[in-house]
N, C-alpha and C positions, 0 to 999 in steps of 0.2 A: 521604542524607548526614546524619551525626550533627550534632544539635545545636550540640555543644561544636565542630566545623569551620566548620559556617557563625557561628557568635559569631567567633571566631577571624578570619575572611577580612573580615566583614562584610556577609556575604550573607544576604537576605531570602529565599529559598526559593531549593527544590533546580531543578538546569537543567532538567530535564523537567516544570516549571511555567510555560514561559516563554511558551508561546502560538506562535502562527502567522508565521511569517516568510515576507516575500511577496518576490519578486522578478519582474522584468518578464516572465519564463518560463511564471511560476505564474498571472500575472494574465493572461497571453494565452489560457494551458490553460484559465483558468477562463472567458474569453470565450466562447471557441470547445466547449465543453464547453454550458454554458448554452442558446449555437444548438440545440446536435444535442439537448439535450433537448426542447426545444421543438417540434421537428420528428417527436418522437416515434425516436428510432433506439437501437438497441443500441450501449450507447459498454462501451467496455474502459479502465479507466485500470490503467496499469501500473508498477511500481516495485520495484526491489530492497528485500528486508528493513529497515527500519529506511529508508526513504525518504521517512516522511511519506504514506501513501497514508491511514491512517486521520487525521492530523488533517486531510490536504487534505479527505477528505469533510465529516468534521464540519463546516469551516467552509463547504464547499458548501452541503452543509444546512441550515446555520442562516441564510445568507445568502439562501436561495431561501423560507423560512418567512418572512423578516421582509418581503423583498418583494410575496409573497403571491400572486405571479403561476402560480406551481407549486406544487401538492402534493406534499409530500415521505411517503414511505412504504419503508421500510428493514423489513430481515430481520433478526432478533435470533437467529437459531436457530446455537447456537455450531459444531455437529457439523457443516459444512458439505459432507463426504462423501455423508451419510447427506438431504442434502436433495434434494426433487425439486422438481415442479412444482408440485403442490397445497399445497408446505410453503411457497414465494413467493406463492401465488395468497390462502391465508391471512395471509400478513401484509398482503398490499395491502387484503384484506377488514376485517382490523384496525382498521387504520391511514383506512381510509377512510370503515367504516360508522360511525351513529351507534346510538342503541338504536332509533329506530322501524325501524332499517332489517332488525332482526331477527337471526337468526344466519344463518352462509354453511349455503347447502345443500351436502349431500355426495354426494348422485349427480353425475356428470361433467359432464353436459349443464343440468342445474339450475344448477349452481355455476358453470358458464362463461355464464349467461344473469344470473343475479344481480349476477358480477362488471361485466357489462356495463353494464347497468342503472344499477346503483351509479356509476361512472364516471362515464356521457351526466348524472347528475344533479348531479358536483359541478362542470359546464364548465368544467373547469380542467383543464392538460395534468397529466399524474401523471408523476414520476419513484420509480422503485421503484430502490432503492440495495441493494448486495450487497457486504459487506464479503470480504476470503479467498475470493474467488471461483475461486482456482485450482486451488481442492479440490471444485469442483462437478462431479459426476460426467457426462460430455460429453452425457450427452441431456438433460439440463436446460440449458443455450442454447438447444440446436435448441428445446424447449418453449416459451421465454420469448420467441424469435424467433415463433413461429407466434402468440404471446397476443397479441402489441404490433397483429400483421397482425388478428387478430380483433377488436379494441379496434377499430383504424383501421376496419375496413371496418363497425362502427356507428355510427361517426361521432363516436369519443373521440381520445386521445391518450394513450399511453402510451411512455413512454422506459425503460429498464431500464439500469443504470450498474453496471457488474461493475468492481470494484476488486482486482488478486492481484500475486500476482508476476512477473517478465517471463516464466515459466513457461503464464500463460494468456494472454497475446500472441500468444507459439510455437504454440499449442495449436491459437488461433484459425486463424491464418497456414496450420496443415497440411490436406494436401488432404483429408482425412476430414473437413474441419470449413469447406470450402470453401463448403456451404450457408450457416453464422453466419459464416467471416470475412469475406466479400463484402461481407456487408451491415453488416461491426460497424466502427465508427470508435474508433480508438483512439489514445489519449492518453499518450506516457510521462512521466513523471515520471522527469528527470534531476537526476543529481547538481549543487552547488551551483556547480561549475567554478569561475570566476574570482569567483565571490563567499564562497568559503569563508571565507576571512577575517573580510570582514564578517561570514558570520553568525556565527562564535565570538564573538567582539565583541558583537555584537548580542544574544548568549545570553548570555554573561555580563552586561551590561548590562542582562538583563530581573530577572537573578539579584540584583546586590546593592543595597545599602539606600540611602537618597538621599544618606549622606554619604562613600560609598566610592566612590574612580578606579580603572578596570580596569587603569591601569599599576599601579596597589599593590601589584594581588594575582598578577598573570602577568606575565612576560620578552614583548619582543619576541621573543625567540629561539626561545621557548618556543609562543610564534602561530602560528610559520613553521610548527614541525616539524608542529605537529595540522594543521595546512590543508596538508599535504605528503604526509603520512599517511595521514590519513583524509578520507571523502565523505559519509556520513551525517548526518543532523540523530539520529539512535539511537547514533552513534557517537561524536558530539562529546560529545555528552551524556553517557553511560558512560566517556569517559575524562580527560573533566576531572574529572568525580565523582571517581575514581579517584587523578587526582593529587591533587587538594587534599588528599584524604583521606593521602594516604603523605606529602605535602610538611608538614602537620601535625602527622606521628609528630618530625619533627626540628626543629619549630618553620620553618619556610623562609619568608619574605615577601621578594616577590612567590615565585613559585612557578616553576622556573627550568626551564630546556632536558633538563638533566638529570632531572630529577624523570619528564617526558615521558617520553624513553628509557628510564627503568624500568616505564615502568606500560603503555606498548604492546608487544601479544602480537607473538613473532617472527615467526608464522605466519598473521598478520592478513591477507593476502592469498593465501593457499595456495590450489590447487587446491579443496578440499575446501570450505573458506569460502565462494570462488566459488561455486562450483554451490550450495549452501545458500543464499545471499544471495537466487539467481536463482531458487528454488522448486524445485532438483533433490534430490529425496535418494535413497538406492541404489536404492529402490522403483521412484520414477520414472523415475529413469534404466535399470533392468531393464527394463523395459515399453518404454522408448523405444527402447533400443536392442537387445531382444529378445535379452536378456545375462541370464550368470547375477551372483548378489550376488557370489559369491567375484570375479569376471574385475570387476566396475565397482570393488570394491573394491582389487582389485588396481593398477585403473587410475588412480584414485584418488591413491596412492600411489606412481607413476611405478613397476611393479611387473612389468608386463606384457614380452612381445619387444615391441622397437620396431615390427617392422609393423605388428601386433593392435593396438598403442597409436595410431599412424598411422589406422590404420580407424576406431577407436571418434573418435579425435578430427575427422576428415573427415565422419564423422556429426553430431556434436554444432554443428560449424559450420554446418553444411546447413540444419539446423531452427532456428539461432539463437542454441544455448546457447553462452556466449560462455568461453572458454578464456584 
């Protein structure tokens, strides 16, 4: 947001500075999240686009570092396609060795006896955290499934926390992957439901400065429609940005109902959105539904004969992708 906007409103930073908003959902997840690390299990947390899956980690992590009870070890490797096993097994070596401990060996059975090793000495349970995990190519689980079992059976503790879209939920959940989804506990991360309101409020309220009231600057009316509209903590954020910014062009205080209806897109909940939210794009969905791009595109588009449209959507139910 420009400068000259927030002077104007009276806002100390932009919304996407506001930090962590917790609700009794979030703190349950995070309970029940914390067990299954301790316990050493493959946990999945899951969430639509812009759902807060990367700040829920963050504050996983830093929460689980100050208690000290877990070692925290995370994957930084952005191409997350192109990672396998040995590209996670280096960061946990990273992340866990010190210098006496030397560098990781690169023969197979060296490096999974190193890893081990290293573990047994720091007696602490390890959670290894995986941001976009729904781009992990399907035999890295089954790999990180068989490490946690090897860890365990020297007498360590390893937990591995995959974070994606409801895209790697589905994924787990299919029978090809019936070895990791059995054993993976998974976590969704849901929309704000009946707390949307507050958290608009609550995000603006983290936004302006100690002498500005959020009736000033926004309409009641103007509340209803964003918490009517939209579900995201990524969305709230982009489109209040958005109004201030247009409600500015004509001088506007507070910032009214109207101003909203101009700056949300018509087709904010369109097929196509959907499926994007939920980690589908034509690629993946060709591969899932063993289609070509022209026919999901078509489909896409309500483009198809209603039968073929009927098929493709009786699949996409089937496995979970939500219509």
């Amino acid at each position: 947001m420009l400068s000259d906007v927030k002077d104007y409103y009276g806002l100390a930073r932009d919304f996407g500075q506001s930090g962590y908003f917790e609700t009794a959902q979030s703190q349950q997840t995070f309970k029940e999240l914390r067990l299954a690390i301790k316990e050493g299990k493959l946990v999945a947390l899951s969430g639509i686009v812009g759902s807060g899956k990367t700040t829920t980690l963050r504050r996983i992590q830093d929460t689980l570092i100050q208690e000290k009870e877990i070692l925290v070890a995370k994957s930084l490797a952005i191409e997350k396609s192109k990672i396998n096993l040995s590209t996670l097994m280096m960061a946990l070596f990273f992340d866990l060795a010190t210098e006496k401990d030397g560098r990781m060996p690169t023969q197979p059975e060296r490096r999974e006896r190193a890893l081990l090793e290293l573990i047994k000495k720091r007696h602490k349970p390890i959670a290894l955290f995986v941001d976009e995990a729904h781009d992990l190519h399907g035999k890295t689980p089954i790999g990180l499934k068989r490490l946690i079992e090897v860890v365990r059976s020297g007498g360590g503790t390893l937990s591995v926390v995959l974070a994606g879209h409801p895209k790697l939920k589905n994924d787990l959940s299919r029978p090809s992957m019936e070895e990791i989804g059995a054993r993976a506990t998974v976590f969704p991360l849901e929309p704000f439901g009946p707390e949307r309101r507050k958290y608009i409020q609550w995000l603006i309220g983290q936004a302006v400065g100690p002498k500005t009231k959020i009736d000033a600057l926004i309409t009641d009316e103007a509340l209803t429609l964003l918490s009517d509209r939209l579900t995201t903590p990524l969305q709230f954020e982009q489109y209040l940005t958005r109004a201030f910014e247009e409600a500015y062009k004509i001088g506007q205080k507070p910032v009214a109902a109207e101003i909203i209806e101009g700056v949300l897109v018509a087709d904010i909940d369109a097929l196509d959105a959907r499926l994007m939210r939920n980690g589908y794009n034509v690629k993946s969905l060709c591969d899932l539904l063993n289609s070509k791009p022209r026919e999901i595109t078509a489909f896409i588009h309500g483009q198809p004969p209603p039968e073929r449209t009927q098929q493709l959507s009786s699949q996409l139910l089937t496995v979970g992708v939500p219509l």
